[in-house]
MIPARO-820675 format. One record per residue (C-alpha): z, y, x negated; residue number from 1. Coordinates in Angstrom, 1 decimal. Example, Ala and Ser with C-alpha at 12.3 -4.5 7.8 and 13.67 -1.06 7.14 Angstrom:
2
z;y;x;n
7.8;-4.5;-12.3;1
7.1;-1.1;-13.7;2
//
This chain:
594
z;y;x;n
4.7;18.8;-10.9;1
2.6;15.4;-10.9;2
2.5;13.2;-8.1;3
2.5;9.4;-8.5;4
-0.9;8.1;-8.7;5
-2.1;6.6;-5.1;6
-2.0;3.4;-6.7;7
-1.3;2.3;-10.4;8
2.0;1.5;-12.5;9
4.7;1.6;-10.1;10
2.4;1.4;-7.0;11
2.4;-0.6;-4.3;12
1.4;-4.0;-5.9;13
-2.7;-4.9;-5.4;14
-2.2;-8.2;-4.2;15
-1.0;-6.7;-0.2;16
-3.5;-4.8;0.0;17
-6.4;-7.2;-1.8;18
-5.4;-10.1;-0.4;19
-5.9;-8.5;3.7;20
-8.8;-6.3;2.5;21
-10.5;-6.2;-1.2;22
-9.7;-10.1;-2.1;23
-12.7;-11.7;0.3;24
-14.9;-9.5;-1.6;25
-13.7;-11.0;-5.0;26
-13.7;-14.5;-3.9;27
-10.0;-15.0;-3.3;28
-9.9;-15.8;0.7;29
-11.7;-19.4;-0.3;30
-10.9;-22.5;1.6;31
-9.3;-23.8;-1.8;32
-7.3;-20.7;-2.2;33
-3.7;-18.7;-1.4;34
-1.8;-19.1;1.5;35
1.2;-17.4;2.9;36
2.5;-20.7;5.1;37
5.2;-23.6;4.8;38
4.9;-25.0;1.4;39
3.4;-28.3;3.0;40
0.5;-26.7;4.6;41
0.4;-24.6;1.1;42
0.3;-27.8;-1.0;43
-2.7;-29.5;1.1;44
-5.4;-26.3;1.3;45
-4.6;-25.6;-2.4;46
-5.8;-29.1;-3.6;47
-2.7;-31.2;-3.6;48
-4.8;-33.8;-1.2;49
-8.4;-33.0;-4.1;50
-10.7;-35.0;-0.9;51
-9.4;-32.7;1.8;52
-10.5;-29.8;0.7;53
-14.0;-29.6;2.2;54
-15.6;-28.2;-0.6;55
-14.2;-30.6;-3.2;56
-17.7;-31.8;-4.1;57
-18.7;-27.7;-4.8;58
-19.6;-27.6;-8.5;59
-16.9;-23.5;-7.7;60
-14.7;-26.4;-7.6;61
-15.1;-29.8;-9.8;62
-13.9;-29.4;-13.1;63
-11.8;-26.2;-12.6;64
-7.5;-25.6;-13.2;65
-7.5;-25.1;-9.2;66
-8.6;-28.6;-8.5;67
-5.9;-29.8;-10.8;68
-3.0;-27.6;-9.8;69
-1.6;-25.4;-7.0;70
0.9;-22.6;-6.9;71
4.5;-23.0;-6.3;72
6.2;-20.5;-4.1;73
3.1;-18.5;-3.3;74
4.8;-17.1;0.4;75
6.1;-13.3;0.3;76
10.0;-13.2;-0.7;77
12.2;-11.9;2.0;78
14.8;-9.2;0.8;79
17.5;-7.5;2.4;80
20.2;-5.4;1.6;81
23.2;-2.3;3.5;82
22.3;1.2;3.0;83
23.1;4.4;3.6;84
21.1;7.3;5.4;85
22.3;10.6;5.0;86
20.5;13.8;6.3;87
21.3;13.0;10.0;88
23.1;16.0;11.1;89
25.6;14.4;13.8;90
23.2;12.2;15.0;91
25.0;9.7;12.6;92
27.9;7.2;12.9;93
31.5;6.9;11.3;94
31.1;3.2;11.9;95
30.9;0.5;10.1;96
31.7;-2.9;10.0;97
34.3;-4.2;8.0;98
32.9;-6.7;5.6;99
29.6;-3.9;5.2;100
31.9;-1.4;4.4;101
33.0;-3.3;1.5;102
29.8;-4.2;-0.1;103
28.6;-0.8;0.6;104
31.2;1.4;-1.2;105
30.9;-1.0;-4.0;106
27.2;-0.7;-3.8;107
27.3;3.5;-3.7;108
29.6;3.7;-6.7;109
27.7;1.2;-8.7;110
24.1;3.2;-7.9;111
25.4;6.9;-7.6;112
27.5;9.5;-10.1;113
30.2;10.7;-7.2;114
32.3;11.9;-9.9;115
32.1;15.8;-11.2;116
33.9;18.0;-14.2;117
32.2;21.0;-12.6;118
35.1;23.4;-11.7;119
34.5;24.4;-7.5;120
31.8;21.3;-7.3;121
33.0;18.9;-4.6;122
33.6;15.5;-5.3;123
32.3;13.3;-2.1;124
33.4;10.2;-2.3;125
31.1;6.6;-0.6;126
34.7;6.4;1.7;127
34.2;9.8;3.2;128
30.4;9.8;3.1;129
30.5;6.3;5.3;130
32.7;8.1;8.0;131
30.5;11.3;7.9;132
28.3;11.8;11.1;133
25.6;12.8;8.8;134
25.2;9.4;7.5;135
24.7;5.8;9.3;136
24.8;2.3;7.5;137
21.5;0.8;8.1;138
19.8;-2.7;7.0;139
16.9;-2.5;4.7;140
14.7;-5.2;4.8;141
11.0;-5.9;3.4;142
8.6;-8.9;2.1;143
7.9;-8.5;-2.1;144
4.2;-10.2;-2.1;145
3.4;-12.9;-4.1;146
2.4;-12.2;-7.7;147
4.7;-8.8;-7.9;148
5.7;-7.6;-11.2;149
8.6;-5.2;-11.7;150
8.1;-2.0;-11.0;151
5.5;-2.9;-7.9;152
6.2;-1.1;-4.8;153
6.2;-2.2;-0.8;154
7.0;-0.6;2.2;155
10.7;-1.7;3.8;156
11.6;-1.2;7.4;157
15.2;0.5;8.2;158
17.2;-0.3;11.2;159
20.8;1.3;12.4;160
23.9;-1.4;12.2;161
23.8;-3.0;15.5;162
27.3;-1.8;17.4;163
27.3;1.6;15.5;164
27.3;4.9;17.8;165
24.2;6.0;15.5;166
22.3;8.1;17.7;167
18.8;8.7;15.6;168
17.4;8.2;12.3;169
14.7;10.7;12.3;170
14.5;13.4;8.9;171
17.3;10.7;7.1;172
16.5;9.5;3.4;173
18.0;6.6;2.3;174
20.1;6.5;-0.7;175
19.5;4.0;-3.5;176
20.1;0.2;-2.0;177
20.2;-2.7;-3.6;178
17.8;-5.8;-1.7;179
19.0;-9.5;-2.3;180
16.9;-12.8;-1.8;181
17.1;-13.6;1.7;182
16.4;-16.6;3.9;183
17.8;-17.8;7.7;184
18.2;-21.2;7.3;185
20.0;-21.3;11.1;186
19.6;-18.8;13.8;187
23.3;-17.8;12.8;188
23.1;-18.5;9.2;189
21.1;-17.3;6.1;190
21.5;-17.4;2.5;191
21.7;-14.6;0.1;192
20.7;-14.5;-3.9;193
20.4;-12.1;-6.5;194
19.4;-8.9;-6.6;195
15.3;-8.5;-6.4;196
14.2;-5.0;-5.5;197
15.9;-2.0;-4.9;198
15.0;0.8;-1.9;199
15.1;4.6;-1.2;200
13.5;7.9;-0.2;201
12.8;9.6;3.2;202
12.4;7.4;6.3;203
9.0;7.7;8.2;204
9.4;7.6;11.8;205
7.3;6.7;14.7;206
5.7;10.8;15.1;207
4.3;10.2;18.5;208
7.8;9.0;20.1;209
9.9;12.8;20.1;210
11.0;13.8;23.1;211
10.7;10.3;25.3;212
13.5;8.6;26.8;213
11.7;5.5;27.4;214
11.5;4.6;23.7;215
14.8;6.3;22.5;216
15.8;3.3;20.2;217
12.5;3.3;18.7;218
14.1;6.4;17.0;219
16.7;3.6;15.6;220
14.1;2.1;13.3;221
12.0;3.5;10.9;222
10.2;2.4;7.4;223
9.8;4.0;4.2;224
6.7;3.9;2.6;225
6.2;2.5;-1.0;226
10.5;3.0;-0.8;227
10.6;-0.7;-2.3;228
10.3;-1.3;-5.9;229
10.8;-4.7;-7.5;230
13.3;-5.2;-10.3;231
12.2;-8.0;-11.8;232
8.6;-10.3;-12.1;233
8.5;-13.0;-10.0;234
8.3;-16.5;-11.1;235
4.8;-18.2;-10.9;236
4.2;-21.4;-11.8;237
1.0;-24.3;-11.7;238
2.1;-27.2;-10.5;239
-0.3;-30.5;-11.7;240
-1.0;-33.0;-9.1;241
-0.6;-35.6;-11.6;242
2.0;-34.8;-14.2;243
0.5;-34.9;-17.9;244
1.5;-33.3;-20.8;245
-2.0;-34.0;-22.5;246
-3.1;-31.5;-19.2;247
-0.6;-29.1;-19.2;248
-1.7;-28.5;-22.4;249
-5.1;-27.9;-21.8;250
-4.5;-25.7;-19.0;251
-2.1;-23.4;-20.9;252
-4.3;-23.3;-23.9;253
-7.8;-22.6;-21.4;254
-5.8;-19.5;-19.8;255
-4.3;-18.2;-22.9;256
-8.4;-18.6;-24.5;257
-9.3;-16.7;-21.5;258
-6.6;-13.7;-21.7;259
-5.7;-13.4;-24.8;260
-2.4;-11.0;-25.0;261
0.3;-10.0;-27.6;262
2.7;-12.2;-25.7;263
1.9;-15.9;-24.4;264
0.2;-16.1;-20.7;265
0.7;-19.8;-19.8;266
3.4;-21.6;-21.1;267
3.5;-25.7;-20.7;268
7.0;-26.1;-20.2;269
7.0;-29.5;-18.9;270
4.5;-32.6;-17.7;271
4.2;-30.6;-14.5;272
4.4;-27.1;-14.3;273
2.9;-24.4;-16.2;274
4.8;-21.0;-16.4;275
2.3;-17.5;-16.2;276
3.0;-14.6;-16.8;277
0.8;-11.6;-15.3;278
-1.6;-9.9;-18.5;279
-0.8;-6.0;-18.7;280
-4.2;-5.2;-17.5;281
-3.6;-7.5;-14.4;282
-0.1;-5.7;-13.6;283
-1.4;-4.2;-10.4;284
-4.1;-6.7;-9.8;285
-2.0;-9.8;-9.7;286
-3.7;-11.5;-6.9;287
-7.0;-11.4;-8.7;288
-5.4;-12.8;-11.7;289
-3.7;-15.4;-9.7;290
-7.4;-16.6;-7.8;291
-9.6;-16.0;-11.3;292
-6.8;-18.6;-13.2;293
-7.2;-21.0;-10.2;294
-11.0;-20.7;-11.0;295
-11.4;-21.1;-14.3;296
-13.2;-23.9;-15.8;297
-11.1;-26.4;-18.1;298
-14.0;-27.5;-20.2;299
-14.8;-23.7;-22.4;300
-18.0;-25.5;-24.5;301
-20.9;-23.1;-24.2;302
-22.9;-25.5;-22.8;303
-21.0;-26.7;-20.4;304
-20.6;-22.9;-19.1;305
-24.3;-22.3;-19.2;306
-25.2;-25.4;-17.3;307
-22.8;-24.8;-14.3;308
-23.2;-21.0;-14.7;309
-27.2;-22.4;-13.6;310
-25.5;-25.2;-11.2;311
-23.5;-21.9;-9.3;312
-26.5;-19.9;-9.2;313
-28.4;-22.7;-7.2;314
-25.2;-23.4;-4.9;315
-24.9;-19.7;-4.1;316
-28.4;-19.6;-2.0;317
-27.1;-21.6;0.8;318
-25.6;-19.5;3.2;319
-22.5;-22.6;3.8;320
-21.6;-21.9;0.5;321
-17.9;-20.7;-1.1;322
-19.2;-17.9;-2.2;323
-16.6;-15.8;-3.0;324
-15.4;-19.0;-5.0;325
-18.4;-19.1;-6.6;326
-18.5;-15.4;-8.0;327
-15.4;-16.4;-9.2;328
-16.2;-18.7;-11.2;329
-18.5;-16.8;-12.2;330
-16.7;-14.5;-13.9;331
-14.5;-16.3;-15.4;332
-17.3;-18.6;-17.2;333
-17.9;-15.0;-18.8;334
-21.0;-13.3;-20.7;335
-22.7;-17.5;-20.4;336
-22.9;-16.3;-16.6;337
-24.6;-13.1;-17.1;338
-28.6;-14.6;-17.3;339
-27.5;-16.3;-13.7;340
-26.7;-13.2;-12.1;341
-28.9;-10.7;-13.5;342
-31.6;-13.3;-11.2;343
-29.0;-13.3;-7.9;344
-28.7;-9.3;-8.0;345
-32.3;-9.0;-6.6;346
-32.0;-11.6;-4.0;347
-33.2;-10.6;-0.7;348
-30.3;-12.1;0.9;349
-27.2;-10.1;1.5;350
-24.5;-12.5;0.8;351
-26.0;-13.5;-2.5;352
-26.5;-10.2;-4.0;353
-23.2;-8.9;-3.0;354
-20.8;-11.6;-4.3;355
-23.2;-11.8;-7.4;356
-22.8;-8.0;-8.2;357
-18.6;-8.8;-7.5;358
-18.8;-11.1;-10.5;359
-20.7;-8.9;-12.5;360
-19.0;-6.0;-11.6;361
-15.7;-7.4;-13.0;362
-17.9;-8.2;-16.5;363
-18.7;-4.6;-17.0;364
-22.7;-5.3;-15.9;365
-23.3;-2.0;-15.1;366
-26.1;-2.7;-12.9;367
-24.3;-5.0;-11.0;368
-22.8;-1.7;-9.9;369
-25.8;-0.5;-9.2;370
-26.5;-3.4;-6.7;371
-23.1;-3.0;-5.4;372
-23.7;1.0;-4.4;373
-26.8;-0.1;-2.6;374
-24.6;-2.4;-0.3;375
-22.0;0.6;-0.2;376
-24.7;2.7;0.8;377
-26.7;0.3;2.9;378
-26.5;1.9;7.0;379
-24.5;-1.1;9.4;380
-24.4;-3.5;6.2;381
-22.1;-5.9;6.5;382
-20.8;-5.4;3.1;383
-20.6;-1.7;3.3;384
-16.9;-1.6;3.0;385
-16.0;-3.9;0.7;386
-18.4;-3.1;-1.7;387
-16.7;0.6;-1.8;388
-13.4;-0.9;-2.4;389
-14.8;-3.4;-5.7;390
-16.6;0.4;-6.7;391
-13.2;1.6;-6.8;392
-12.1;-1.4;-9.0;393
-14.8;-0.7;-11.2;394
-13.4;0.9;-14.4;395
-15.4;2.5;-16.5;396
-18.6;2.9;-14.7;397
-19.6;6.4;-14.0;398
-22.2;5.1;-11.5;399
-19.8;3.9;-9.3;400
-17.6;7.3;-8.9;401
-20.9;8.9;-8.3;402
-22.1;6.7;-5.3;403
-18.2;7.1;-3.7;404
-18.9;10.5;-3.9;405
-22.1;10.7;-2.5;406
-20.3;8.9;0.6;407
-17.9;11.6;1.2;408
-20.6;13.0;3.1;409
-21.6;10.3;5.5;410
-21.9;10.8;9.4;411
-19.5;8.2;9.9;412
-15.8;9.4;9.4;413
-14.8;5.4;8.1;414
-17.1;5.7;5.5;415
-15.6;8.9;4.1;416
-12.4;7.6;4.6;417
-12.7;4.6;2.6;418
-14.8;5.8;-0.2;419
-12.2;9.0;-0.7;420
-9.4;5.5;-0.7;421
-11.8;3.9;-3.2;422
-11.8;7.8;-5.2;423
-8.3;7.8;-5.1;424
-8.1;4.4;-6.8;425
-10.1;5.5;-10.0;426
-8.0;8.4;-10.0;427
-11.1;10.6;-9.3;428
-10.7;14.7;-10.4;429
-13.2;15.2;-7.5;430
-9.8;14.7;-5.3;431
-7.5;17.4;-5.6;432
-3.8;16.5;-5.2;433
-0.4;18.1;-5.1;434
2.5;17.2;-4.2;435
4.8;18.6;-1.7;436
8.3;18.6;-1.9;437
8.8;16.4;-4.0;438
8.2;13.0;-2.4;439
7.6;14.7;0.8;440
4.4;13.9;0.8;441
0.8;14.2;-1.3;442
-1.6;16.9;-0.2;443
-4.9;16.0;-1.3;444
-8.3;17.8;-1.0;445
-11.5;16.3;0.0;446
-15.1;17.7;-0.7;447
-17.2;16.9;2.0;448
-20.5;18.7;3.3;449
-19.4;17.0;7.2;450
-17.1;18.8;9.8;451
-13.4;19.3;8.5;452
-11.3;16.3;9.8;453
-7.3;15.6;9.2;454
-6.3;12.2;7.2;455
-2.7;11.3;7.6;456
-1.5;7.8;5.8;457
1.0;5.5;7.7;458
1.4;2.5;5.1;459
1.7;2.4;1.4;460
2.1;6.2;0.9;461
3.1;9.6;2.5;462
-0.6;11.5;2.1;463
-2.2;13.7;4.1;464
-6.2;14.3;3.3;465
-8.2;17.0;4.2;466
-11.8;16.2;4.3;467
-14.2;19.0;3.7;468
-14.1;22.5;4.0;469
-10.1;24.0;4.1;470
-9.0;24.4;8.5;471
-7.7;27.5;9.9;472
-5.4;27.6;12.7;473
-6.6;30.3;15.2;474
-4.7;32.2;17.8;475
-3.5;32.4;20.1;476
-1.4;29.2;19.2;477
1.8;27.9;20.2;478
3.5;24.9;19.1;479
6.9;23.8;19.7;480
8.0;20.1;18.5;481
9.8;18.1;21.0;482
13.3;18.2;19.6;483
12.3;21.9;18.8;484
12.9;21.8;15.1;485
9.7;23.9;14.8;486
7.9;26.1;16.5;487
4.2;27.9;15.5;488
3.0;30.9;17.0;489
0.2;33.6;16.7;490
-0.9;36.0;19.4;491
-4.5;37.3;19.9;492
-4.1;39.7;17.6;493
-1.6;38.4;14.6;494
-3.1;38.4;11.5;495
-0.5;35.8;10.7;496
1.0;32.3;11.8;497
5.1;32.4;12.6;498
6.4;29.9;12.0;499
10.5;28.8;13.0;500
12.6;26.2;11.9;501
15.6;24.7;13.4;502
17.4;21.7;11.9;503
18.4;20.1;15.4;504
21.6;18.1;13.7;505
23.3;21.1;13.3;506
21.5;24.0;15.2;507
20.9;25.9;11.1;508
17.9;28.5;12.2;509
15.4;29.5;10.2;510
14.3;33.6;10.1;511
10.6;33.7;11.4;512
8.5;33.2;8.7;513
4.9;34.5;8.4;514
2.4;32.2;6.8;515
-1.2;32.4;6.8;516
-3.8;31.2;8.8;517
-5.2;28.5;6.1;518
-3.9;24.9;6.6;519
-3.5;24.1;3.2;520
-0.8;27.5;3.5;521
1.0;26.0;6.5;522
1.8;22.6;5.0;523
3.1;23.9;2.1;524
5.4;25.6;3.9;525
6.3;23.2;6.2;526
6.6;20.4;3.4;527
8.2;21.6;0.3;528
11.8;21.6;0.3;529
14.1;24.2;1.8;530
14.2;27.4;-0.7;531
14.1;31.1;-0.7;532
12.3;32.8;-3.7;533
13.3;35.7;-6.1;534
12.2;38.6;-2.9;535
14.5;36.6;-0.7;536
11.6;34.8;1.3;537
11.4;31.4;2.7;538
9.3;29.6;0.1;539
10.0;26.1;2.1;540
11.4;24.8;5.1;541
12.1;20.9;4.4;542
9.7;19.4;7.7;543
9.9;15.7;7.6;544
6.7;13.9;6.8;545
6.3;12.4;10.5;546
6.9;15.6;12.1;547
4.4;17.0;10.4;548
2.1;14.4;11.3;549
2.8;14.8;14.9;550
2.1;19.0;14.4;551
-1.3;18.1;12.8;552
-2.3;16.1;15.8;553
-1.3;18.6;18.7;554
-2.7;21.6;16.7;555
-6.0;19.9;16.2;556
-5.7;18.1;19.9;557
-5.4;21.7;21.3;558
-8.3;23.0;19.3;559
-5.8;25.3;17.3;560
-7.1;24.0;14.0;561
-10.8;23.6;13.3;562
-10.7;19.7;12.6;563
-10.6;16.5;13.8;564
-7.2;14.2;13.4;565
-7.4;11.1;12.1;566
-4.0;8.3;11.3;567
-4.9;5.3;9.3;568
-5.1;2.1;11.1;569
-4.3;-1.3;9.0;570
-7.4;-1.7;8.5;571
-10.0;2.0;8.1;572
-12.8;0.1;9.9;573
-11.0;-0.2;13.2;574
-10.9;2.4;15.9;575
-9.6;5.6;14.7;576
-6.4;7.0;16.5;577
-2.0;6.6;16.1;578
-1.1;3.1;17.2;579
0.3;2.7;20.3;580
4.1;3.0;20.1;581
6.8;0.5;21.8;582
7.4;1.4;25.6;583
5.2;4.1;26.1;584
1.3;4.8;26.3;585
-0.4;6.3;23.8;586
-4.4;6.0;24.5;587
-5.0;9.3;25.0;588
-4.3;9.6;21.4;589
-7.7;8.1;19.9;590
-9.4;10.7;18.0;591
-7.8;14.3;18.3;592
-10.1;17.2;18.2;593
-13.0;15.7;18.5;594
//
């Protein structure tokens, strides 16, 4: 079995996760660029108002489509839509409002087969699966970024129906739900639209909440990651400042130029507005497409490239400069650039090399990568981390992989973490994956000549890393989950780990199962799905992801594993540690093991 690559076709869409992390490094986060606010504040940063912008004199900006246009409906899309949870044991609800109950039946038949020829199958049908105790109608709710195409992916949040008896959510999966366009237009009011995105899979719930009474409805809510997958491209259009045909022609015929593709990019369609649609190679990189289009030039004479390609080589130096604008730009004036930057690569200053070696980077200059693995590489440099995420962008350059891996085996845990991110993104063989139970989760191996630590993902994905040599767990041990749907034990002298398993909905026990001492051992048993093997023993016992989680963090907490525990924070270069969940604290939780 294959897993789904960390990110690629059908992956959470580029543009989240550039546009908060990568996109500063590619020149996206300039004052003349994207925003996520009201469409008024939108209009005026993106050069509606050309002598507000403060750099509107900046030759990154005179002459280019971005000074002549701006982006309509460039905030994330709300979407919404009733599910259904099953898996819950009785900890579910019979309940169900009325006018849900309608939509939702209608909903389940549409998206599921509950019909069966199979002599002594049962035939369940959405009626009697509402009213079961082991399911509870939930909302489903998540933001499709800007720039999505179909088949992008995004996290959605999952809360039990208000006024339903539902007791918990945790180890439910969501079946297949259907999310509409969605927008309050009245604290009491909001209007619905089509169908966008659809959600499902198995809820991730807060790990480090079991067990306390303080933050019982936290248990109510949970998220899925990656569950969301968009049905259908979202509209993007330019919109001229002054409408003209004569320019709306230019621009669609300077982008097409500039990607050229089987099927039309921009499309004139009227005096003002220019339709795009996103090139196959930018299909998961949709917020760099959307910046580079912004930044190209309108003029494509040779010498007009090679004269500002000299002009943005000169503006660069001054430290005041757009200069992630600027290496913009300077990609997209192409191979004319190349002269300019092979001089900005050896620069003594920082900011000038880096977001020179970002523009030649994404021209295949392979020693742009070069200057990009010495930032990567560079001790306290304030570049360090995003130059390993443009490494990871950078396709086809065996340099690149080789520097990521060299910093796999950095003192500082961040480093590893986001160069094994950066590996993961150029689909790397030095990272070993499998997946677990199906979508359980990815188990993924991580060469590293440091001490062994524990990665566990929280956003995007279900992974769990393990960096560096493969943990034991050591006796003695004992472990015992707070709900108690598994316990671990060894004794001084087992040459084994027991492990037990209780599904807490409806008391179902497990036999003791022995498992050994390796780690890798004990999360495939915990993980994979529920099964017994051709000898009669227990090949799986079905542990939800966030359980799991929280077993990785005690065991290594209480030194029963030989490594470090680490959960990713939004962003890998803050402190290291689980977030702190509602109504309870959670300090003590910073960096287990260590």
């Amino acid at each position: 079995m294959t897993c789904t690559p960390a990110r690629g076709p059908g992956t959470t869409p580029r543009f989240s996760r550039l546009g908060r992390l990568l996109l500063p490094a590619l020149g996206v986060a300039f004052q003349a660029g994207c925003v996520w606010d009201s469409e008024s504040r939108q209009k005026l940063e993106l050069g509606v108002d050309p002598t507000a912008s403060p750099y509107a004199k900046s030759a990154s900006y005179r002459d280019t489509i971005g000074s002549m246009t701006y982006y309509q409906g460039m905030a994330p899309m709300r979407v919404r839509g009733y599910g259904l949870v099953v898996g819950l044991g009785h900890n579910g609800s019979s309940e169900c409002p009325r006018a849900i109950f309608d939509r939702l039946v209608q909903a389940l038949y549409k998206q599921h087969n509950f019909t069966s020829s199979v002599v002594g199958v049962r035939n369940i049908k959405p009626e009697a699966l509402i009213e079961d105790l082991d399911t509870a109608v939930v909302l489903v709710h998540g933001e499709i970024p800007p720039g999505a195409v179909a088949g992008s992916r995004f996290d959605v949040v999952v809360t039990a129906v208000p006024g339903t008896q539902t007791k918990s959510l945790r180890g439910g999966r969501l079946y297949t739900a259907d999310l509409e366009m969605y927008r309050a237009v009245t604290p009491n009011a909001a209007l619905s639209g089509r169908v966008l995105a659809r959600a499902s899979g198995p809820l991730f719930l807060n790990p480090f909440s079991e067990g306390d009474a303080a933050t019982q409805s936290v248990s109510l809510e949970g998220i899925i990651l990656g569950g969301g997958e968009v049905t259908e491209d979202r509209r993007l259009r330019l919109v001229l400042l002054q409408p003209s045909y004569h320019f709306a022609q230019k621009i669609q015929d300077r982008i097409n130029a500039q990607m050229p593709a089987t099927d039309k990019i921009a499309d004139a369609i009227s005096p003002s507005f220019v339709r795009l649609a996103i090139p196959e190679e930018f299909r998961n990189d949709s917020g760099h497409f959307l910046a580079l289009v912004r930044a190209l030039y309108l003029s494509n004479d040779p010498r007009f490239a090679a004269a500002r390609a000299r002009e943005l080589g000169e503006e660069i130096l001054h430290p005041t400069a757009p200069h992630g604008q600027i290496a913009l730009c300077l990609e997209g004036l192409g191979r004319a650039a190349l002269p300019v930057l092979d001089e900005l690569y050896t620069n003594e200053k920082d900011y000038v090399s880096f977001h020179a070696a970002v523009a030649g980077v994404r021209l295949g200059d392979h020693l742009a990568a070069d200057v990009m693995a010495m930032h990567a590489e560079t001790p306290n440099g304030e570049y360090r981390f995003r130059a390993m995420r443009a490494l990871g962008e950078a396709r086809g350059m065996a340099g690149a992989g080789m520097c990521l891996r060299r910093l796999l085996d950095d003192v500082d845990p961040r480093i590893q973490i986001a160069a094994y991110e950066a590996l993961l993104e150029r689909r790397d063989p030095v990272i070993k994956s499998m997946c677990i139970g199906g979508d359980n989760f990815s188990l993924d191996r991580v060469p590293s000549e440091r001490p062994s630590f524990i990665y566990v993902k929280r956003q995007g994905s279900r992974r769990i890393a393990v960096f560096g040599d493969e943990p034991e767990c050591g006796p003695p041990l004992l472990y015992r989950a707070p709900d108690g749907s598994v316990t671990i034990t060894a004794g001084p002298n087992d040459d084994h780990l027991t492990v037990l398993r209780v599904v807490t909905a409806t008391n179902a026990t497990s036999p003791a199962v022995p498992v050994h001492f390796d780690l890798g051992a004990l999360l495939e048993l915990l993980g994979s799905d529920a099964g017994v093997d051709h000898d009669g023993q227990v090949t799986g016992l079905a542990v939800d992801y966030a359980a799991i989680a929280r077993a990785l963090y005690h065991l290594s907490r209480d030194k029963a594993i030989d490594a470090s525990f680490v959960l990713e924070q939004p962003n890998v270069a803050e402190l290291f540690g689980p977030a702190r969940p509602r109504g309870r604290p959670e300090s003590e939780l910073s960096f287990a093991g260590s």
